[in-house]
Structure formats: structure tokens, C-alpha cells
N, C-alpha and C positions, 0 to 999 in steps of 0.2 A: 266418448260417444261419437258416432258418425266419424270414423277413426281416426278422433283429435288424438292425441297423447296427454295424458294426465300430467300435471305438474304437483310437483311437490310445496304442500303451504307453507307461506312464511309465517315466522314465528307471532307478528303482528295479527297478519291471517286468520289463526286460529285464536286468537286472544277476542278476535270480533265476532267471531263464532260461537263462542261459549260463551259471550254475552248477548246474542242474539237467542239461543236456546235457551239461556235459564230468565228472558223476557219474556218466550214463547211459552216454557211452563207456568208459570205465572200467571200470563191470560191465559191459557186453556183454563187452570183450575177456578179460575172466577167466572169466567166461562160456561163452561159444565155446571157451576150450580146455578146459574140463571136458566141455562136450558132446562135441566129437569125441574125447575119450580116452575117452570112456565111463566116468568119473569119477563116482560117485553114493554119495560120501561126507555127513556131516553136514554138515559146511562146504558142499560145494558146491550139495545141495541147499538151502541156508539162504542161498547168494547169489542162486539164482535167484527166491526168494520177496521177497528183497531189488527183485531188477529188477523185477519183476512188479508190487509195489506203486506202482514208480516208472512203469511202464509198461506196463499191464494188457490191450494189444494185441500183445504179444511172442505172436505164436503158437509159435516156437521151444522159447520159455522153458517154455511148457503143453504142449507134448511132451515137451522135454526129463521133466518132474515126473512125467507119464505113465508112462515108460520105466525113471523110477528106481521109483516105486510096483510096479510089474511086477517087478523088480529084488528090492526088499524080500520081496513076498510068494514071489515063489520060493527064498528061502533057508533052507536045510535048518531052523533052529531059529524059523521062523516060527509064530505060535500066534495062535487068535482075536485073545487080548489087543493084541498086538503089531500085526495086520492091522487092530483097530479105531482102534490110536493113528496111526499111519501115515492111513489116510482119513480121521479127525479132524482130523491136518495140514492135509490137503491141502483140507475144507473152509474151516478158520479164513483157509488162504492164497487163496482164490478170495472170502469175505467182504470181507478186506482190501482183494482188489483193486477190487471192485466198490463200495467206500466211494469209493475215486479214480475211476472210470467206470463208473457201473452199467447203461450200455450196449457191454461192452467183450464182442463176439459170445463168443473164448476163455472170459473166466472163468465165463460160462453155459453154454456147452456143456463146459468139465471138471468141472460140479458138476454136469450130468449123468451124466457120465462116472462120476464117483466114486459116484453113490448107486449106479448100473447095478451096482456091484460086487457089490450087499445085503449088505454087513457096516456098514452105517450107517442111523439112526433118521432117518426120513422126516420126524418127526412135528412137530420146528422148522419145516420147509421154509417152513409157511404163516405162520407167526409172522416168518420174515425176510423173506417178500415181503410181509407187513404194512408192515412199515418203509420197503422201499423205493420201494409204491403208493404210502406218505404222501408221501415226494420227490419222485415223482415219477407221478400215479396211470395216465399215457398212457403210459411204459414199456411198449413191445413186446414187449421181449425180457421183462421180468417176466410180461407176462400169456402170452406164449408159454409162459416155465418153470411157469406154476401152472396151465396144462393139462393138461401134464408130472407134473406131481405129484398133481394131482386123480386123473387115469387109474391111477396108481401107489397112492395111497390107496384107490381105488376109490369114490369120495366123486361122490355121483348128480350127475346135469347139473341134476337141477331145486334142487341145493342151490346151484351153481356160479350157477345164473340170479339167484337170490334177490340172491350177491354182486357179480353183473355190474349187478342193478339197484339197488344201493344207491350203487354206485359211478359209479350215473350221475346218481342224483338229488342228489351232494354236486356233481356238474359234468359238466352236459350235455354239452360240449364234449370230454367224453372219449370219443375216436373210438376206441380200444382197445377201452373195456367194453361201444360196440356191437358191435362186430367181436366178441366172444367171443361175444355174446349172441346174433348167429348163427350161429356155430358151431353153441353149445348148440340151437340150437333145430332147426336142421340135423339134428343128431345123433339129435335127438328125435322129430321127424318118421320119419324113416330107421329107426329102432327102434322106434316105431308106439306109446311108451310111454302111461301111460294119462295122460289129461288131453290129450294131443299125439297122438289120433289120427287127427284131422282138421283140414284145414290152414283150412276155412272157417267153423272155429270157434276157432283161434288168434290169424291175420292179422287181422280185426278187430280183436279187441284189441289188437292190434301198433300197428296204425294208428292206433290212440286215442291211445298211451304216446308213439308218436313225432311227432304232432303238438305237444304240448305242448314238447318242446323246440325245435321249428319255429319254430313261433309265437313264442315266447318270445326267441330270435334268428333272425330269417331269415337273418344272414347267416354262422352259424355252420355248415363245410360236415359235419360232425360227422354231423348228424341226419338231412342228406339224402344221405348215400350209406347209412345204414340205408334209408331210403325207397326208395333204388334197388333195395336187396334185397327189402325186402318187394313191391315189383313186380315182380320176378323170379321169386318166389313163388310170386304171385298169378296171371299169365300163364303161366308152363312148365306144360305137361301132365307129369307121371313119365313116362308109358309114349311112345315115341315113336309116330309116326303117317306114314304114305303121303300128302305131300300131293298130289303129282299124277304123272302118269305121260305117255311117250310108246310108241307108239300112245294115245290117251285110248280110255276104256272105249265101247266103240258108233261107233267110226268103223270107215272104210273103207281101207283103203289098197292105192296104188297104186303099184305098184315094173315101171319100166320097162329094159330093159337098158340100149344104147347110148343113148339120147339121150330128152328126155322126152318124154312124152304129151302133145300139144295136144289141143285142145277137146273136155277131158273134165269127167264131171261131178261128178267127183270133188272132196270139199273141198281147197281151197290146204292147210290143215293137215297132209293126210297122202298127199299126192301124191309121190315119194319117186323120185329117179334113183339106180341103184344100180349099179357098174359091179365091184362084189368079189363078185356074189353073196350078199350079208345086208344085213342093216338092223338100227338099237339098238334095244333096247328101254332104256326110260331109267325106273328108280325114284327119288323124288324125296321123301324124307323129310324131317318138319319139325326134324329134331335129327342129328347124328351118330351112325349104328349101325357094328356090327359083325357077322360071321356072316350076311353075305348069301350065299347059294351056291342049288346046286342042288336041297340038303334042302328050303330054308328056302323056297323061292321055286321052284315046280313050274310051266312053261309043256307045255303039253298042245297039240300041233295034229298034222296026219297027213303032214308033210314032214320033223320034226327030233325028235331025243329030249331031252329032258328033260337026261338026263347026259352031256349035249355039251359043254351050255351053262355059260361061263365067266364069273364074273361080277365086274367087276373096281370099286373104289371109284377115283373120280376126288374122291382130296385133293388138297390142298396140300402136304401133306408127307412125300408116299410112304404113308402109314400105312395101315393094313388097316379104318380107319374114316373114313365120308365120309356128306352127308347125298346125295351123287349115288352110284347105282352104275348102270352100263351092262353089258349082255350083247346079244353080236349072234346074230342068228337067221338061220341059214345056208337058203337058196328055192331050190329048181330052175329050173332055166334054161328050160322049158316051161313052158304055160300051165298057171297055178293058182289057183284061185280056194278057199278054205279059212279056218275060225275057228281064233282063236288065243286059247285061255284063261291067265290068268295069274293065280296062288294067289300071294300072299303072306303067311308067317307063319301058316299052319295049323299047320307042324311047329314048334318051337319052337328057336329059337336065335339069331333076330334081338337085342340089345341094345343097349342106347345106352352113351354113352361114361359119362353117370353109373350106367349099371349095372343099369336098369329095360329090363325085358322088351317085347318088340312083343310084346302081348297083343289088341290090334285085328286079327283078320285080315280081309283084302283080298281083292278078286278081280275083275280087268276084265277083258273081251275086245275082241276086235277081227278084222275080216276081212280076211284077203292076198288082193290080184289082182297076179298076175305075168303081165304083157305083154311078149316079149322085141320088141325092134322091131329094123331092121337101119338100119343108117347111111345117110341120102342125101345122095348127094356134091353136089347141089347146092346144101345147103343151106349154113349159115355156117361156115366151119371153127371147130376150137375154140380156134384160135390168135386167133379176135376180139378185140380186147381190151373188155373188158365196165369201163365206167366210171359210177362213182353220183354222176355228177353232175347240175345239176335238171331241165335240160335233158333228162336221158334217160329222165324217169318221167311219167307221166298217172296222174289221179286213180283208181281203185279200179270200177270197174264196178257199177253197182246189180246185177246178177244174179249176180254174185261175190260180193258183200254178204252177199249173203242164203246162201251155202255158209261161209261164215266166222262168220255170225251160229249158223248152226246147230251148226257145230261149238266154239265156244266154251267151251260147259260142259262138254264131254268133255275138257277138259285137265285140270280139277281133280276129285280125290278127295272125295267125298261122304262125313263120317265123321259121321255122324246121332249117335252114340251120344256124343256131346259137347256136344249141347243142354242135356242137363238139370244134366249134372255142371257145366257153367259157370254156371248161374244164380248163383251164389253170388260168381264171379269178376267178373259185371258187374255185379250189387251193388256190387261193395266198388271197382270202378273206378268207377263213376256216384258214387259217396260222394267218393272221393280228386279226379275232377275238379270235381265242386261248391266241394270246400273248399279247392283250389289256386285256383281265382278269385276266391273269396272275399280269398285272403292279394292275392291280384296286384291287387283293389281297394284295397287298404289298403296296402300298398308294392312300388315294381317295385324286384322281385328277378329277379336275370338267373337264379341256379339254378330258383327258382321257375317262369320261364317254360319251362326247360331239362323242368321236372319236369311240367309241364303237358302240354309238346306229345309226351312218352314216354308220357304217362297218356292222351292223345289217338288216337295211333299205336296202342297196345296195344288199346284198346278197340273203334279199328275192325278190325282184324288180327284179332280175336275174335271179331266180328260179323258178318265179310266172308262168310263162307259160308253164313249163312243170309240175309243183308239183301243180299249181292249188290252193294254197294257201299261207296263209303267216304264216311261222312256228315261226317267231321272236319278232312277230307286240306287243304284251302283254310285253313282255320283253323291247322292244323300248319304248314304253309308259310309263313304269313306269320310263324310263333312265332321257325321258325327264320331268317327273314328279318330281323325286329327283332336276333335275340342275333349276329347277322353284325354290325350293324353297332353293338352295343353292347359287344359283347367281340371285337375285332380280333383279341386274340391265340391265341383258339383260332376262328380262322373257318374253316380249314379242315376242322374239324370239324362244324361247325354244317353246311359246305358239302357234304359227304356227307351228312351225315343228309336236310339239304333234297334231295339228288339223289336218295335212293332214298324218298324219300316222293313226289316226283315219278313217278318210274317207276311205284311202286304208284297213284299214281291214273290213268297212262295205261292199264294194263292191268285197271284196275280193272271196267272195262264194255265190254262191244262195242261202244258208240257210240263210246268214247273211243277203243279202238283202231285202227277203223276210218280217224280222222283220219290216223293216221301209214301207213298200210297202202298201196301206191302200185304201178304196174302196170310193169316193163321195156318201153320201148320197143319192143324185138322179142322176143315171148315163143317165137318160133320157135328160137332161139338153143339151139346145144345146149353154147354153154358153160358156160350155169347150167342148173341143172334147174326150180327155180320160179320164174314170174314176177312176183313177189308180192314186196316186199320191204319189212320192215319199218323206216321211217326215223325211228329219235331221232335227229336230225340239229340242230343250234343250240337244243339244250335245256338250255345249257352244266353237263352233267353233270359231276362231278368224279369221281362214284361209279357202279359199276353194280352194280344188285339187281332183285329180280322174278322171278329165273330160273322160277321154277317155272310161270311163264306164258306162259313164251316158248320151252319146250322145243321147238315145232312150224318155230320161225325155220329158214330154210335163207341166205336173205338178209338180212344185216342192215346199215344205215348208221349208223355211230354220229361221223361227220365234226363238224368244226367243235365239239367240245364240250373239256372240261377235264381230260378222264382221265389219270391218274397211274397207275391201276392199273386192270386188266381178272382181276382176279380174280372165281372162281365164272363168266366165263366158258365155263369149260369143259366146264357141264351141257347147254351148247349141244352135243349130240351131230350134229345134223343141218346145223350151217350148214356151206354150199360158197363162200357167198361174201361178205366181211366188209369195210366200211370202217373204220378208225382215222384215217383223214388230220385234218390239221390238232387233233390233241390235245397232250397233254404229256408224252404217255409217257417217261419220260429215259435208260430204257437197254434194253438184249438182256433183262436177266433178267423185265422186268414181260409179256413176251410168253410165258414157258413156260406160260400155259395152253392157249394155241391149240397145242402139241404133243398135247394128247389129242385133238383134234378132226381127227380120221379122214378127213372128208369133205371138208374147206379147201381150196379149188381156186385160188381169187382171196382178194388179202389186198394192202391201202392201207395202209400205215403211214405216206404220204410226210407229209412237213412236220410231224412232231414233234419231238423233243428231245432224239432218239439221241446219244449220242455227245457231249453238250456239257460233260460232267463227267469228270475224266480219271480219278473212283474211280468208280464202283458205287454209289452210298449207299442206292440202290434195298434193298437186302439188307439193310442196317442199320436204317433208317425203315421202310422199306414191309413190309407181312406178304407175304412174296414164297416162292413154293413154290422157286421156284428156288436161293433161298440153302439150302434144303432138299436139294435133288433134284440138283444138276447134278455131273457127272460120277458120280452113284453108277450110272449103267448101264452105263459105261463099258465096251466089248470088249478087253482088252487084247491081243484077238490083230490088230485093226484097225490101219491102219497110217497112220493121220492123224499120228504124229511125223514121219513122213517129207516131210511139206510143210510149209516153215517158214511159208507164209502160213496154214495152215489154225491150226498153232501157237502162233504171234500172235492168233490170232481164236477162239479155242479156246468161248469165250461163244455165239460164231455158229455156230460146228459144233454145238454139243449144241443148240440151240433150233432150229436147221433141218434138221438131217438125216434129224430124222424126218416132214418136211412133204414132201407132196405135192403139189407148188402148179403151177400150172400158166403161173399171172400175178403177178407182185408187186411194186408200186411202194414206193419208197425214199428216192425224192427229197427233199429239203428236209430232211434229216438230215445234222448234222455229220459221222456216221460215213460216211456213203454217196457217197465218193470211188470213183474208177476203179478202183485197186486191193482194195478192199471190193467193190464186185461183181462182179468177178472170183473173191473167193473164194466165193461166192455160189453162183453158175453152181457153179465146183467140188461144194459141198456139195448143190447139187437140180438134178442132171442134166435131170431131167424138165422142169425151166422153161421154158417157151418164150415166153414174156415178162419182161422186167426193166424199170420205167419208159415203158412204153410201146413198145417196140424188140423187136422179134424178134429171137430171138436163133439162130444157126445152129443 
């Protein structure tokens, strides 16, 4: 364990062993008939103290003790004296045990248990996790209980820091006494105490104390997941923030009924085919809130009210917090042309999941034109089948250029009031990366370089909104390109990270955009609504990120890349139509984000990796909303038992039955046999494409 190397027992070794087990079977079985006879005499609680020495992970035995204590004190001739000798027991017997494991979870949480009673002096507590720090000073479970006890002594955090940093200068390497040291300083912060009540006059200092132990081992990982907190720190705003929205504030948009608007002059951004009657509006915060609604979030225009609008969090895990929340804005079916304002967080009740207020309030607008137009039958039916291959796109039009150039900045949130409060933060990051190249001159350290290109990322991520670019992103990429192939065994990691620092320097500028930005072949086509479609296509992503800049996407190709997971996905409110072909998706469940997406009309999933694994492990490994989500919407008055093929496929009914797809290729999956899409057709009547094939 912790990669000692196993020795091989000597023969005496095991002679001690198999008389220490068949002692153990012994007391349990006398044991277990005391507990089920409900037996809570002297003797028998004096054998359980007996096992428990012997084996101080019996959780049995530590209820059993519980049951008889509760036992004691409820009987008629019970008295202080008597209730204090009894929890004096039951310390000495949780002491004992912890001499034999003093990470044995039981005998720390019954000597909780037992002081919980207060008829026991607290005041040893600190004097025996003296003892046991000396044994052992990284003990978890010890610095866990002297939390515990501190909070119960009422004994201040700035006294608990004082012992967290003694105890780190007898050994840096105790990850424990930094892990409490943020706690403490957590706690400290959060309670505004004095000395701690500004974070850009602590973390400095932080950074000074945790360098020294850096330096002094690089490769102790001790110092540098402190380091990772004090970046965490340093970057989080408290109060959450709006970073970007759909409609963007100062556009135009254009919602056509049946089929879309050609040669308008309308930006691609917010050109919009709408065949429900509404369109989202997409909030796009930089943290996870809560209490989005109607109060919190006022949209004002002279077609919809206000308390219509429903406003729902597109998580991963069902929950009532999300950093996406969508509400649709319901348009009359005649011509309109009207402003749409949009308040957020005047009223107060937005918060984030750590519990800080949206105290920034917001407010963009935007204009609706609603053209109803009527169907010509000569044109393309919408049974076309519409393919993203390269063949069927042309380069971006200069005079398009220039509609996409203009509306760009209208996708992101302008929060001006964040300039001066950060000066302090790019201080202390301009500091942290000078003095990580310094270490990476003097020895290559793969955490080091790990810690570099996050001090890297952060600083442009910080910067982005006023400098408009990312000055670092070429430098991060290659960081993470070296630790790819210096640490194999966490490359999949490295591999995401390198995939969404990509994405952020493709969306990072209009020039760069513009590259991937590509024209449909026939933009008369009323299968899709814009002819615009954005292609990361052979950029072999693993990961996708960005979202907040690509809220406006309606087509997207993301073919020939490496994705595993298409999560956050799902802030895409506007796309109709989406390539996945050729990735590595490997089951049903990594596709439950394309269920919130409303408007999915075409969807490639062919040639991935459906179906090659006969468990799931997708829900295991992957942060997958669907090992969350699936079957909790379930109708029980719905009558899918009745088809034993829908039954068997139970995975494909909940991710497709709420799609309204109209095309959807499959091919080149294990799972996608003849009888699989057959249940298919079953589960999306509507389809009128499967692999290319019309289908009756």
C-alpha cells in the first residue's frame, strides 16, 4: 500500500496469524449470540471490548457498545456518577482500540459519539491526538477528530493555524496539516475575521510559505495541491457573474416560421427558424447558481409577460443548480418587429452553490423580427438528407465575414466592475508564473510544468475580457503536449485539458473563428435553418469546452475527433443540426445531453463505439448526467413494458424519446444491427431518415 512492497511471511509470521484468527472466530461467535439476545451484561460487554482490541474495524461490535451504553443510562438507578463511569469505559475502550489501528474509521467516530453525550471532559482530547500526531502526524482521521474538538472547545482557527503550521515546518510533506490549513483559512475568509479580511493581503503570503516547501522538494506532491488551492483562490470571483447570453445584448434577430429567410442581412448569429412558436433565451454564468426564475431575472417586451416565463437549469444531475439556465420566449405568428430587455439579478435571490450572492446586476437587449413565410413546394423537401461532409461546404463569404465579425462581441458579458478588484489577482499570478520558470529552469518537474500551464490558463482566462485575446494559449499547449508524453499514465487527462485550451484559442478572436466558420452547399435547403456551420472537425478533441462562445451555433461538425464525452453540450440551446461521426463515444448514456436540445433535427453519431462494451462503464468513469437522470422521469402510466424490444433497449427509449430528429445516422456502431433500428423508428416516429434510407 502507498507503494511499500510486500514482504513475504515468515514461517513463525503465519503461525501467529492463525492463532490470532481462530481467537477471533471464537469471540465473534460468542459475540453474536450476546448481540442478538440483546445480552448487555458485564461479561458480555467486556468481550466485545476484548474483540475490538483484537479487531478494531468490527463496526458490529461499536454498535453493539452503543446499544448497551443507551441500555445503562436508561436504568431506573442511573446517576451522574454512574453515567460518567460507563463513558469513561467506553473512552479507555476506543483508546485501546486505536493503539492497534489508529485509522480504524469505527473507533473515531464512537468517540465521537461518546463525548456527543456531554457527560465527558473534552479537555484530554488534545493531549491524546498529541500522541497519536507523534505516530503518525499525516493521520486523517486524527486531524479530522481535532477539527471536531477544536469546534467543540471553541478554540479560534487563528490558534488551530498557528498548529497546522508548526506541524508543517517539523515536515512539509504533511499533506494533512495543509489540507486543515485551508480549511482554516476558508473558514476565515468566509467569517471576514480580522487579519483575514482580504484575500489579496493573505494569498501572498500563502505563496511565499508554500514555496519554500516547493523548492525545497519539487517532488514532494504535499505542497503542490496546497498551490492548487491557493490558485483556486486567487482566480474564483465570490459573487457569481453572467458571462454571456443568447440573444447577445445589441443584436437583431430574426425568427422565420416554416422555412428560413435567405438573403438576409441579418447576422448568421441570430438568424433563428422556429417552427414551436419561441425561441431560448440562454443565461450563461461563470459558476453554478440557484434561484433563477421570474423574480430574479425580469424580460420586458410588448408580446409576452414576464410571469410566463419558465426558467429551467440545464444540469447534469437534475439539480435546481446549473451554470446554463434557458427560458423560451413564446412570438406571434404575424409580423413583429419589437425590443426585448433582459434584467438580471436586480431582485435578489440568484446564488451560487458556495452560497455568495449575484450581487452584479445585468441587463441586455435585443430586437425580434418575426417573418412568417409559407412553404414552396418546389423547393428541397425536408426529407434531403443533409450530410457534413467536405465535400458539401465552401469557404465563408467575405461579406458574411464582416456580419459575424460585427456581431462577435455581442455574445459576451461585459463586467467592467472586475478591472480594478483583479489587479491584485494578476499581480500575484504574474509573481507565481515568473517563479514556476524559474523552478522548471533548475529542474523538469512534470507537476511543475502541470502548475505552469494552469497559472498560464488562469491568467489569460482573466485577461480575456479586456485584452480580447489569449497571449499564453500556444505556450499552454505545448505544456500540455510535453506532460502527454512525459507522464503516459495520466495522458488522458493532460488530453482534455490540451482539448479545451484549444477550443478557447479557436473562439478566442474573430480571425480565428472565422477559419472553422464554412458555408452549406445549398443554403436554400429548408432542412437546416442556417447555413453557417461551425467545423471543429480533425482537431482530435477529447474534451469539449468554450460553451459560452458558441451559444449562437445552430450547425455544428465535430466528426473525426476523440470525444468520449459531449457533456455541457447541452448550453447549445440553438443547434438543429450536429455531427459526432467518427469519435469514441462508447455508449447510449454519454448522448443524454442532446435530450435538452429542443431544436436537433439531424444528428451523426455513425462510426463510434456504441455498443462495444457489454456493461456501461460510461456511468462509472465518466461524469455522465445520465447515471443521474435516467429513468427518474419515467410515466408509469406509459406502456413501453408492453414491447419486449423497447424493454431490452430501455437505455434507447429514455435518450431518444424525447428527440425530435427528423435524420439520424448510426452506422458503424456495434449496437446498430437491424433489429436496433427497428426500435428506433419505434421510439421517433417522426424520423424520416435512418442511415441515409427513407423511411416509410
Amino acid at each position: 500500500m502507498h507503494g511499500r512492497p510486500r514482504k513475504a511471511p515468515k514461517p513463525e509470521d503465519e503461525a501467529a496469524s492463525s492463532a490470532k484468527a481462530q481467537k477471533l472466530r471464537a469471540l465473534q461467535t460468542q459475540f453474536f449470540t450476546f448481540h442478538h439476545n440483546k445480552i448487555y451484561t458485564k461479561e458480555a460487554v467486556e468481550l466485545s471490548a476484548k474483540l475490538l482490541e483484537i479487531n478494531p474495524e468490527s463496526y458490529t461490535a461499536w454498535n453493539y457498545r452503543k446499544l448497551a451504553v443507551e441500555h445503562y443510562l436508561n436504568l431506573p438507578d442511573c446517576n451522574p456518577d454512574s453515567i460518567k463511569s460507563v463513558l469513561d469505559d467506553e473512552l479507555r475502550v476506543v483508546e485501546n482500540a486505536l493503539r492497534q489501528n489508529f485509522k480504524s474509521y469505527g473507533a473515531w467516530h464512537h468517540r465521537k459519539w461518546v463525548l456527543s453525550k456531554g457527560h465527558s471532559s473534552i479537555d484530554n482530547e488534545l493531549r491524546l491526538l498529541d500522541k497519536f500526531q507523534k505516530a503518525d502526524s499525516r493521520n486523517f482521521h486524527a486531524w479530522n477528530y481535532r477539527r471536531y474538538v477544536a469546534e467543540s472547545m471553541k478554540r479560534s482557527e487563528q490558534d488551530e493555524l498557528k498548529y497546522a503550521e508548526d506541524m508543517i515546518y517539523t515536515n512539509f510533506s504533511n499533506y494533512s496539516a495543509w489540507h486543515n490549513r485551508s480549511v482554516l483559512l476558508s473558514a476565515l475568509f468566509e467569517k471576514k475575521a480580522g487579519g483575514f479580511l482580504l484575500k489579496e493581503k493573505v494569498l501572498p503570503e500563502e505563496y511565499e510559505f508554500i514555496h519554500q516547501a516547493i523548492f525545497t522538494d519539487p517532488d514532494d506532491q504535499s505542497g503542490w495541491f496546497y498551490h492548487l488551492w491557493l490558485l483556486d483562490q486567487t482566480v474564483t470571483t465570490d459573487s457569481p457573474l453572467l458571462a454571456s447570453s443568447w440573444p447577445g445584448h445589441g443584436s437583431d434577430v430574426l425568427l422565420v416560421g416554416d422555412r428560413c429567410y435567405n438573403g438576409s442581412a441579418f447576422s448568421p448569429f441570430s438568424a433563428l427558424h422556429s417552427d414551436s412558436g419561441s425561441f431560448p433565451i440562454v443565461l450563461y454564468f461563470n459558476q453554478p447558481v440557484g434561484g433563477v426564475n421570474s423574480s430574479t431575472v425580469t424580460v420586458e417586451c410588448g408580446f409576452n409577460k414576464n410571469e410566463d416565463l419558465f426558467w429551467k437549469p440545464l444540469s447534469a444531475s437534475n439539480s435546481q443548480t446549473a451554470r446554463v439556465w434557458v427560458a423560451h420566449l413564446k412570438v406571434p405568428s404575424s409580423d413583429l418587429h419589437s425590443t426585448v430587455e433582459v434584467s438580471v439579478g436586480h431582485s435578489k435571490g440568484i446564488i451560487s452553490t458556495r452560497g455568495f450572492v449575484y450581487s452584479h446586476p445585468s441587463m441586455f437587449s435585443f430586437k425580434v423580427h418575426v417573418q412568417p413565410m409559407e412553404r414552396d413546394s418546389s423547393q428541397v423537401s425536408v426529407a434531403e438528407n443533409i450530410s457534413l461532409r467536405e465535400e458539401n461546404f465552401k469557404v465563408y463569404g467575405t461579406q458574411s465575414e464582416e456580419s459575424i465579425i460585427d456581431s462577435f462581441d455581442q455574445l459576451i458579458i461585459k463586467n467592467g466592475h472586475e478591472t480594478t478588484a483583479s489587479n491584485w489577482r494578476f499581480e500575484a499570478l504574474a509573481k507565481e508564473i515568473e517563479c514556476f520558470r524559474e523552478l522548471l529552469s533548475l529542474v523538469d518537474c512534470k507537476i511543475g510544468k502541470l502548475t505552469l500551464a494552469r497559472l498560464l490558463k488562469a491568467y489569460d482566462a482573466m485577461s480575456y475580457p479586456f485584452a480580447n485575446k489569449l497571449v499564453h494559449s500556444e505556450e499552454v499547449l505545448e505544456l500540455y503536449s510535453d506532460l502527454m508524453k512525459l507522464d503516459p499514465t495520466h495522458y488522458q487527462f493532460y488530453k482534455d485539458e490540451h482539448s479545451i485550451v484549444l477550443l478557447q484559442k479557436v473562439t478566442s478572436s474573430k480571425e480565428s473563428l472565422l477559419q472553422h466558420c464554412f458555408q452549406y452547399k445549398d443554403s436554400a435547403s429548408s432542412a437546416i435553418c442556417d447555413p453557417i456551420c461551425l467545423r471543429l472537425n480533425n482537431l482530435s478533441l477529447s474534451r469539449m469546452g468554450a460553451f459560452e462562445k458558441l451559444l449562437w451555433v445552430q450547425m455544428l461538425d465535430l466528426s473525426h475527433n476523440e470525444l468520449q464525452s459531449i457533456e455541457g453540450l447541452e448550453a447549445m440551446q440553438l443547434l438543429s443540426c450536429l455531427s459526432l461521426r467518427n469519435n469514441k463515444l462508447r455508449s447510449l448514456t454519454t448522448l443524454e445531453p442532446l435530450r435538452k436540445l429542443k431544436s436537433l433535427r439531424i444528428l451523426d453519431i455513425s462510426y463510434n463505439q456504441i455498443g462495444d462494451q457489454s456493461i456501461d462503464t460510461t456511468r462509472y468513469v465518466c461524469s455522465s448526467p445520465l447515471s443521474h437522470s435516467v429513468g427518474s422521469e419515467l410515466n408509469r402510466d406509459e406502456t413501453v413494458t408492453s414491447d419486449v424490444a423497447l424493454i431490452n433497449n430501455w437505455e434507447a427509449f429514455f435518450i431518444f424519446k424525447d428527440f425530435n430528429l427528423n435524420q439520424l445516422d448510426i452506422v458503424g456502431n456495434t449496437i446498430a444491427d437491424e433489429k436496433f433500428k427497428s426500435v428506433l423508428v419505434k421510439i421517433m416516429p417522426k424520423l424520416k431518415q435512418l442511415d441515409g434510407k427513407l423511411l416509410d
